[in-house]
DSSP file (Angstrom, degrees, kcal/mol; ACC not computed):
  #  RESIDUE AA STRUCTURE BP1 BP2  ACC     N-H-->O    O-->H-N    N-H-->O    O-->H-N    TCO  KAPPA ALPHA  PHI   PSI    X-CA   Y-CA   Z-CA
    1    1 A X              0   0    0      0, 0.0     2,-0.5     0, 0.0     0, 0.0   0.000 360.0 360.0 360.0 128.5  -39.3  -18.1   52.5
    2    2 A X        -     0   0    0      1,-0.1     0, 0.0     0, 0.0     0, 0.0  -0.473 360.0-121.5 -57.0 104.7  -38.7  -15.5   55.3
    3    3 A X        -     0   0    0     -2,-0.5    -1,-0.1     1,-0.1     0, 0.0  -0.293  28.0-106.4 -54.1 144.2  -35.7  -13.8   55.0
    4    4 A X        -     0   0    0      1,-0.1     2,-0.1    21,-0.0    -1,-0.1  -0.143  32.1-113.2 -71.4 163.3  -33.2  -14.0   57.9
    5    5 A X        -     0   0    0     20,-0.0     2,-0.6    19,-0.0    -1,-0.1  -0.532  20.9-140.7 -81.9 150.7  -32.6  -10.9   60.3
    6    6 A X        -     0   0    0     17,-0.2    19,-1.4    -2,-0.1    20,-1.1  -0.896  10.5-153.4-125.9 135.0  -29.2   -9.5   59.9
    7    7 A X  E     -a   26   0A   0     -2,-0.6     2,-0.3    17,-0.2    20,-0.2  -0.858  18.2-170.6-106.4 129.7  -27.8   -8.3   63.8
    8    8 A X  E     -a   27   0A   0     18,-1.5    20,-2.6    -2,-0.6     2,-0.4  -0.741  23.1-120.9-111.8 142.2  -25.1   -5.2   63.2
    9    9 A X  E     -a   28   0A   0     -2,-0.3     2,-0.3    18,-0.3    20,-0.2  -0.943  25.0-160.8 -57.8  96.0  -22.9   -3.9   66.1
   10   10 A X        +     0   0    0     18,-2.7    20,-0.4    -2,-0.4    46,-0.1  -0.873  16.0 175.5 -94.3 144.2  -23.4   -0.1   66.8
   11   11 A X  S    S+     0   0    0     -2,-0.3     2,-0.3    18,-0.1    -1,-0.1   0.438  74.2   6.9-111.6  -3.1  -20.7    1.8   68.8
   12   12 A X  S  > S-     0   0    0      1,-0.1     4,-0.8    44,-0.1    44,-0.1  -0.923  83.1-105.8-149.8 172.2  -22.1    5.4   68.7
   13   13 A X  H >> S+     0   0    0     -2,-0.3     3,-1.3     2,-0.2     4,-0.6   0.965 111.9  70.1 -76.2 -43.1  -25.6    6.7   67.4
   14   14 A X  H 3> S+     0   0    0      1,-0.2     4,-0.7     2,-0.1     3,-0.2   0.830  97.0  56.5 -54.6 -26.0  -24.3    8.2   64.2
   15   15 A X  H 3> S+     0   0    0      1,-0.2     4,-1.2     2,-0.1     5,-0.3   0.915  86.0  82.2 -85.0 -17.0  -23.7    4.4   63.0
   16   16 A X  H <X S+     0   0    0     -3,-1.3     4,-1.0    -4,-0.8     5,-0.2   0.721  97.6  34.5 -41.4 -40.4  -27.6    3.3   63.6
   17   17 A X  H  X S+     0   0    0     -4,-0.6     4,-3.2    -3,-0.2     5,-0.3   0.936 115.9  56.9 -98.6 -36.0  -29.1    4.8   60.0
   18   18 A X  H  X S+     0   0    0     -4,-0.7     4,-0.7     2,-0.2    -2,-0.2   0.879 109.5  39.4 -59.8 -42.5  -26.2    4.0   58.3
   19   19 A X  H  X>S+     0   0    0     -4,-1.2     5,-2.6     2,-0.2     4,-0.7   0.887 116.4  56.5 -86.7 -38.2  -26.3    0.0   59.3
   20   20 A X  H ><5S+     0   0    0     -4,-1.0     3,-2.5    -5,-0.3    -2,-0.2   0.975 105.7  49.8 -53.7 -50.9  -30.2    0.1   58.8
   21   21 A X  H 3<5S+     0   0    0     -4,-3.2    -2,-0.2     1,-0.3    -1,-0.2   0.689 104.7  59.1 -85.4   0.2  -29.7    1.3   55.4
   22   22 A X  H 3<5S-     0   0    0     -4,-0.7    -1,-0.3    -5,-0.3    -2,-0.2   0.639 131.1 -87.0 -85.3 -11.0  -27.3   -1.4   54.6
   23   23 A X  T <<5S+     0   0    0     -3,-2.5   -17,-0.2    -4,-0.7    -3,-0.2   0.250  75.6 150.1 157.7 -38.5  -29.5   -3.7   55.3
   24   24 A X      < -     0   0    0     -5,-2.6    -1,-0.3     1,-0.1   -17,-0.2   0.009  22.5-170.3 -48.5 148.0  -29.4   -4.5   59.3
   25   25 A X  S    S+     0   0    0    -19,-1.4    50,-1.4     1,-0.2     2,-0.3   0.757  78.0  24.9 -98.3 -31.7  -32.8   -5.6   61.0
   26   26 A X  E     -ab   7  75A   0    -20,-1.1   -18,-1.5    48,-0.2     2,-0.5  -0.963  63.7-163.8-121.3  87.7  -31.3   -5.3   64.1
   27   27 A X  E     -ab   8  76A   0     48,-3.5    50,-1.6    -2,-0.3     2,-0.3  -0.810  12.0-164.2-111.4 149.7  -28.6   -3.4   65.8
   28   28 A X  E     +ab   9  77A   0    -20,-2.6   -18,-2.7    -2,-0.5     2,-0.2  -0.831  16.0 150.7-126.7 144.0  -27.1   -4.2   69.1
   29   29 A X  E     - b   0  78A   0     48,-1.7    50,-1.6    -2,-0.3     2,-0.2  -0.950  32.0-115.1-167.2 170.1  -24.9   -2.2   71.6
   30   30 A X  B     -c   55   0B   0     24,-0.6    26,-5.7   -20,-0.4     2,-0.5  -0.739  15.2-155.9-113.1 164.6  -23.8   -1.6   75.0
   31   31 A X        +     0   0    0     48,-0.3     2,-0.4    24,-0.3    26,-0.1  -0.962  15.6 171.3-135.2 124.9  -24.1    1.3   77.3
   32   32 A X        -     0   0    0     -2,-0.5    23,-0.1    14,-0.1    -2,-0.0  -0.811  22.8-160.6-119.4  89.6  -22.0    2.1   80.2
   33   33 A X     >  -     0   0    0     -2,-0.4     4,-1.7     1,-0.1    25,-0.2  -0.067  33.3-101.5 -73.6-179.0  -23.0    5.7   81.5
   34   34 A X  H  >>S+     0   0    0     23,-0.6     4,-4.7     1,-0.2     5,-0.6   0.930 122.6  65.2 -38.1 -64.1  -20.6    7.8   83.8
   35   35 A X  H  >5S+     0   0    0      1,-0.2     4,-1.0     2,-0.2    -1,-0.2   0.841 108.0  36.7 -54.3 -30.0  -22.6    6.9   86.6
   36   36 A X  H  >5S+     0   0    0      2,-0.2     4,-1.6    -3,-0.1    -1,-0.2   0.883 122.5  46.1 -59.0 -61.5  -21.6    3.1   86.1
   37   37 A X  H  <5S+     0   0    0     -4,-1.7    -2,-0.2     2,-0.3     5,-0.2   0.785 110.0  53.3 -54.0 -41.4  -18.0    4.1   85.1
   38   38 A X  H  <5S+     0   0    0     -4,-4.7    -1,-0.2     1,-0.2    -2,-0.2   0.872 118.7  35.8 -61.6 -61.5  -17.6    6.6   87.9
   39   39 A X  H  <<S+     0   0    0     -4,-1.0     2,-0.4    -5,-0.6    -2,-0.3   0.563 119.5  42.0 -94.4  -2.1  -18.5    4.0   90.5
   40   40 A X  S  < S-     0   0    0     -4,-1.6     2,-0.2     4,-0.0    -1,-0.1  -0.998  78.1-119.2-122.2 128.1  -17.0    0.7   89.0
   41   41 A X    >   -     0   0    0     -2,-0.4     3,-5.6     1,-0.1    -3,-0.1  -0.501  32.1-107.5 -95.2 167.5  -13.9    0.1   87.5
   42   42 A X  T 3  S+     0   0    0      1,-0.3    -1,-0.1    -5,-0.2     3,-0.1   0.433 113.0  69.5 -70.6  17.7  -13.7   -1.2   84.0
   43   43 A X  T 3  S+     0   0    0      1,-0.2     2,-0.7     2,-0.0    -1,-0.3   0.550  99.8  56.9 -88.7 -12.9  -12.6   -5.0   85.0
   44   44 A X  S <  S+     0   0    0     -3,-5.6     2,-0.6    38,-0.0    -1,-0.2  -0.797  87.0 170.7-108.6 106.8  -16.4   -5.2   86.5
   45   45 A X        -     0   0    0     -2,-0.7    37,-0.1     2,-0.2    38,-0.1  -0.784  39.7-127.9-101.7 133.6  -18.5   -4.3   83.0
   46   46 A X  S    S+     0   0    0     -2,-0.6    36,-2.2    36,-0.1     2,-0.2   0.900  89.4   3.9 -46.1 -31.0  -22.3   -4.4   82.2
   47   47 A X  S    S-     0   0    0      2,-0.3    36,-0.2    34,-0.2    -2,-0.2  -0.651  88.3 -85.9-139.6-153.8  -21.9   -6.3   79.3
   48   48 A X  S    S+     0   0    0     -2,-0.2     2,-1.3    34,-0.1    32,-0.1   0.358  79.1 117.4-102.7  22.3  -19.2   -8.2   77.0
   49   49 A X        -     0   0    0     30,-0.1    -2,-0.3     1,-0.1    -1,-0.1  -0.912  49.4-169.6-110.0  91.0  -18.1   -5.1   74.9
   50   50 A X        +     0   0    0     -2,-1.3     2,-0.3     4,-0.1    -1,-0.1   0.079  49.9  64.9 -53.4  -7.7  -14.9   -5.2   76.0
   51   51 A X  S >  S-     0   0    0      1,-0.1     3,-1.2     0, 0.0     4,-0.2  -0.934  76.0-122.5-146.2 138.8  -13.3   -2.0   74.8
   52   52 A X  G >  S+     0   0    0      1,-0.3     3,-0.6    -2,-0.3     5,-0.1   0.568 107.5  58.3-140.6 -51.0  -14.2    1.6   75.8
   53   53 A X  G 3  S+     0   0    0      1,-0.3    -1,-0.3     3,-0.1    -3,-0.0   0.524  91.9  69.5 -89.6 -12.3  -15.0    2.8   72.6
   54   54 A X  G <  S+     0   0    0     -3,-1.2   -24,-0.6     2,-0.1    -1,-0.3   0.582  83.8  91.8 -56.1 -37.0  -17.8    0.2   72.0
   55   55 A X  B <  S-c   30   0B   0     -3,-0.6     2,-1.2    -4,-0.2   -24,-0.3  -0.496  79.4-125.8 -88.2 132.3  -20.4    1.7   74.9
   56   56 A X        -     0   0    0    -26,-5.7     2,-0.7    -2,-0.2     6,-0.2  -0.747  29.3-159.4 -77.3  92.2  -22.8    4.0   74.4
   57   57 A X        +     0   0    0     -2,-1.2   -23,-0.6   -26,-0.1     2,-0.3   0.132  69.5  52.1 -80.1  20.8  -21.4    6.4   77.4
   58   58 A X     >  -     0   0    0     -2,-0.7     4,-1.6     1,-0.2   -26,-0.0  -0.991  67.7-141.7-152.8 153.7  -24.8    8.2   77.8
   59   59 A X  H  >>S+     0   0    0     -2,-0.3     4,-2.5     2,-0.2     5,-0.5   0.979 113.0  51.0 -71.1 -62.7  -28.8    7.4   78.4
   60   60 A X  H  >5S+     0   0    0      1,-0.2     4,-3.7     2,-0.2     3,-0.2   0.867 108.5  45.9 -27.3 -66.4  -29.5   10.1   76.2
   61   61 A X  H  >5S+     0   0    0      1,-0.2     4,-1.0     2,-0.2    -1,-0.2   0.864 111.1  53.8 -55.1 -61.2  -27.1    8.8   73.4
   62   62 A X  H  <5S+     0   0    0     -4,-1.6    -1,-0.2     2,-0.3    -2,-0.2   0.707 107.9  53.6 -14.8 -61.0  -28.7    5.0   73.8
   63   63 A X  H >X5S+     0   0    0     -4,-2.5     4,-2.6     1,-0.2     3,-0.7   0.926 110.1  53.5 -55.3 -46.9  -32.6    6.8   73.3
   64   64 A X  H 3<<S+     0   0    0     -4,-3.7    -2,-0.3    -5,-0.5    -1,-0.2   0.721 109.9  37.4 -74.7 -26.4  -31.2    8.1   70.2
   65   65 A X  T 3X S+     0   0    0     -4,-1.0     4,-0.6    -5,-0.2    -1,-0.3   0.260 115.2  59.4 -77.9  -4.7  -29.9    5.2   68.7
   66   66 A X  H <> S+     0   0    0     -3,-0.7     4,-0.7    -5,-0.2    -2,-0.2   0.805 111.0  38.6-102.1 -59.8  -33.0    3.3   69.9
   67   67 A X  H  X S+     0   0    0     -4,-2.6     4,-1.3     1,-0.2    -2,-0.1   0.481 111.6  57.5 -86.0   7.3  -35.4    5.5   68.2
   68   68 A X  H  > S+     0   0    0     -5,-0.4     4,-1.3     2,-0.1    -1,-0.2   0.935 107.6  44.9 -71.5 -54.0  -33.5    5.9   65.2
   69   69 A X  H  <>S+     0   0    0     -4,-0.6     5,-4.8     1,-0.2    -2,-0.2   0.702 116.8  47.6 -73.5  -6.7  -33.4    2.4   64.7
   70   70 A X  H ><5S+     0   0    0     -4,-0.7     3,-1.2     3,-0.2    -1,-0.2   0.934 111.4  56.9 -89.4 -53.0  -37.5    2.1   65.5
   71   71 A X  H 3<5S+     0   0    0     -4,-1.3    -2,-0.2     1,-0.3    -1,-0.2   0.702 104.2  44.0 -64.8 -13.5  -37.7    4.8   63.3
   72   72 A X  T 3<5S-     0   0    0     -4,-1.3    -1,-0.3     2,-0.0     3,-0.1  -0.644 125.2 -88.4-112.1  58.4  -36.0    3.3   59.8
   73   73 A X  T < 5S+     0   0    0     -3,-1.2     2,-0.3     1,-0.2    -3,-0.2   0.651  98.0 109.1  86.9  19.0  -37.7    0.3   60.2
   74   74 A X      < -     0   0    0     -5,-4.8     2,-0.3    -6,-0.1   -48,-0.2  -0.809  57.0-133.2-153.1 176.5  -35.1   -1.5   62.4
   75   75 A X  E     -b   26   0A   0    -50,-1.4   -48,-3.5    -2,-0.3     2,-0.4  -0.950  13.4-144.3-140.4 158.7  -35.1   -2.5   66.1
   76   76 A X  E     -b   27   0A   0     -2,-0.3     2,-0.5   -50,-0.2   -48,-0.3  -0.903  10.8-161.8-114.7 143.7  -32.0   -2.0   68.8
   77   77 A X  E     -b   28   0A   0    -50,-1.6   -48,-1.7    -2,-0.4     2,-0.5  -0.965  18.1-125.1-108.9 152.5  -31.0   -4.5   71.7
   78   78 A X  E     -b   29   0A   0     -2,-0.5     2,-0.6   -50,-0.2   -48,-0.2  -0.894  14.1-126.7 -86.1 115.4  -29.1   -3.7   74.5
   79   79 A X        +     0   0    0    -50,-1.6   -48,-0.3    -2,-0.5     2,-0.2  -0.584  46.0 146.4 -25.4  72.2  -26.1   -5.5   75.5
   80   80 A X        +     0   0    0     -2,-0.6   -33,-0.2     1,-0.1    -1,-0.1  -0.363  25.8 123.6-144.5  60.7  -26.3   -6.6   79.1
   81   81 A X        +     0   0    0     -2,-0.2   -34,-0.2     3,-0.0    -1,-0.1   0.043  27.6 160.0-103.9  17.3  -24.2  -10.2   79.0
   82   82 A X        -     0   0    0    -36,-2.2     3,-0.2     1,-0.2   -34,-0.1   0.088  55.3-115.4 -50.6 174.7  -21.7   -9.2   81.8
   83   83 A X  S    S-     0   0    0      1,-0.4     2,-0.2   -36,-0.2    -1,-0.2   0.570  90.1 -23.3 -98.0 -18.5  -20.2  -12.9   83.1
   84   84 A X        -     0   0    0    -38,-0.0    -1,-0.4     2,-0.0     2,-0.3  -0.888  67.3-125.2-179.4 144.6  -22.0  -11.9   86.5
   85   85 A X        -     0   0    0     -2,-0.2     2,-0.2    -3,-0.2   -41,-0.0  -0.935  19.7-126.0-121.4 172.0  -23.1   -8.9   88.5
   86   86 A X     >  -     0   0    0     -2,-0.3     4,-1.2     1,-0.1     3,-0.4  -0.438  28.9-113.6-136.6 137.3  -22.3   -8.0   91.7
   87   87 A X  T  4 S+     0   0    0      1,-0.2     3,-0.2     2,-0.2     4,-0.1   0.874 120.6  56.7 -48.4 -27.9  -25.6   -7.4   94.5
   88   88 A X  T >4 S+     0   0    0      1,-0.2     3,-0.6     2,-0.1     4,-0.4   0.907 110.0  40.7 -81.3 -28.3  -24.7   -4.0   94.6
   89   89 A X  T 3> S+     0   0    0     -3,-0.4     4,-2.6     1,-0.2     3,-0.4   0.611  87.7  84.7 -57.9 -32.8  -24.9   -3.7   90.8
   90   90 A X  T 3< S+     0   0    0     -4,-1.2    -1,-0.2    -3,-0.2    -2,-0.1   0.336  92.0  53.6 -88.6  19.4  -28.1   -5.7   90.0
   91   91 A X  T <> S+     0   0    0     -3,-0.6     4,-1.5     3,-0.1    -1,-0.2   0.773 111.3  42.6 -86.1 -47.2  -30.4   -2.3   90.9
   92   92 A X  H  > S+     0   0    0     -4,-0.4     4,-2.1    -3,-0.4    -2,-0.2   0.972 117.0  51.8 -57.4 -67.8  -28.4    0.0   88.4
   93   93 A X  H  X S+     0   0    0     -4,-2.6     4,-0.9     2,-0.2    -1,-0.2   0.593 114.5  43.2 -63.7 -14.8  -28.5   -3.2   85.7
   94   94 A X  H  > S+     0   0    0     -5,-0.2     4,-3.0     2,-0.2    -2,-0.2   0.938 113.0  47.8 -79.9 -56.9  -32.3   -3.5   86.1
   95   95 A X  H  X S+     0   0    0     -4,-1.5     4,-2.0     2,-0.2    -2,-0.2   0.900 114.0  53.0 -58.8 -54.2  -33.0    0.1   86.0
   96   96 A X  H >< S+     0   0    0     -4,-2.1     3,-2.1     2,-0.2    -1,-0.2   0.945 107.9  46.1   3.4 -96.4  -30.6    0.1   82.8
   97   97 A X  H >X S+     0   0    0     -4,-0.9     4,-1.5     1,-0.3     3,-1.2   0.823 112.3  56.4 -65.1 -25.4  -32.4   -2.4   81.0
   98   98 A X  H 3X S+     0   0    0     -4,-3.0     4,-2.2     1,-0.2    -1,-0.3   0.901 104.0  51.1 -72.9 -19.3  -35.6   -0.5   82.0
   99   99 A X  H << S+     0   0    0     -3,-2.1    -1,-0.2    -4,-2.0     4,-0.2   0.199 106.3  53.5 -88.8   4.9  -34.6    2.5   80.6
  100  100 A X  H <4 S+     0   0    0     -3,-1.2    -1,-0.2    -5,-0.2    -2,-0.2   0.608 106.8  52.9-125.8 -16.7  -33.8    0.8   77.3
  101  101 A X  H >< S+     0   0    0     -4,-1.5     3,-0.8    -5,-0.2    -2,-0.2   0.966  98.9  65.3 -80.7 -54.5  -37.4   -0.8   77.2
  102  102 A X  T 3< S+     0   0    0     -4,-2.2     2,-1.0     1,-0.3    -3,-0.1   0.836 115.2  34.8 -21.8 -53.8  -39.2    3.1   77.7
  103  103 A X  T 3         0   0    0      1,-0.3    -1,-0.3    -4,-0.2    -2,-0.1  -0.326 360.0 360.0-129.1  81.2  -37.8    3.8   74.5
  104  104 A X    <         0   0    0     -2,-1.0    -1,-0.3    -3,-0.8    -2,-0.1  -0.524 360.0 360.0-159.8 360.0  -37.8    0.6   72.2
């Protein structure tokens, strides 16, 4: 019998080997860079990680938790459940989510 996959929360990079080596198959987080943040306020969000401190606030930061988790054996998703996005928004949120497949 397959064992089930076990889906962990990351809020930064530094928690990504830690949550692999506990166990996680899978860690999920969201990323809201500057450029998002800058131009939007935080009642319109990319995803449903509500709280500030939840987001991965850089692309950089996001790669690095992405190959971390590829590299111990574990795989990352990206967050991108906002309730709706806006037209002006759904170019930034595809390029987003493209930038999170390059390095997966």
């Amino acid at each position: 019998m397959k064992q089930p996959d076990i889906l962990a929360p990351a809020n930064n990079k530094n928690e990504i080997l830690p949550l692999i080596q506990a166990g996680a198959n899978w860690v999920y987080g969201g990323c809201i860079p500057e450029e998002w943040s800058g131009k939007y306020p935080s009642i319109v969000p990319l995803n449903q990680r509500t709280f500030d401190s939840a987001q991965f606030s850089s692309f950089d930061d996001l790669a690095e938790a992405v190959s971390t988790a590829k590299a111990n054996g574990g795989s990352f998703a990206l967050t991108m459940n906002a309730p709706y996005y806006m037209e002006t928004q759904m170019e930034y949120a595809l390029n987003l989510a493209e930038i999170r497949h390059i390095y997966a």
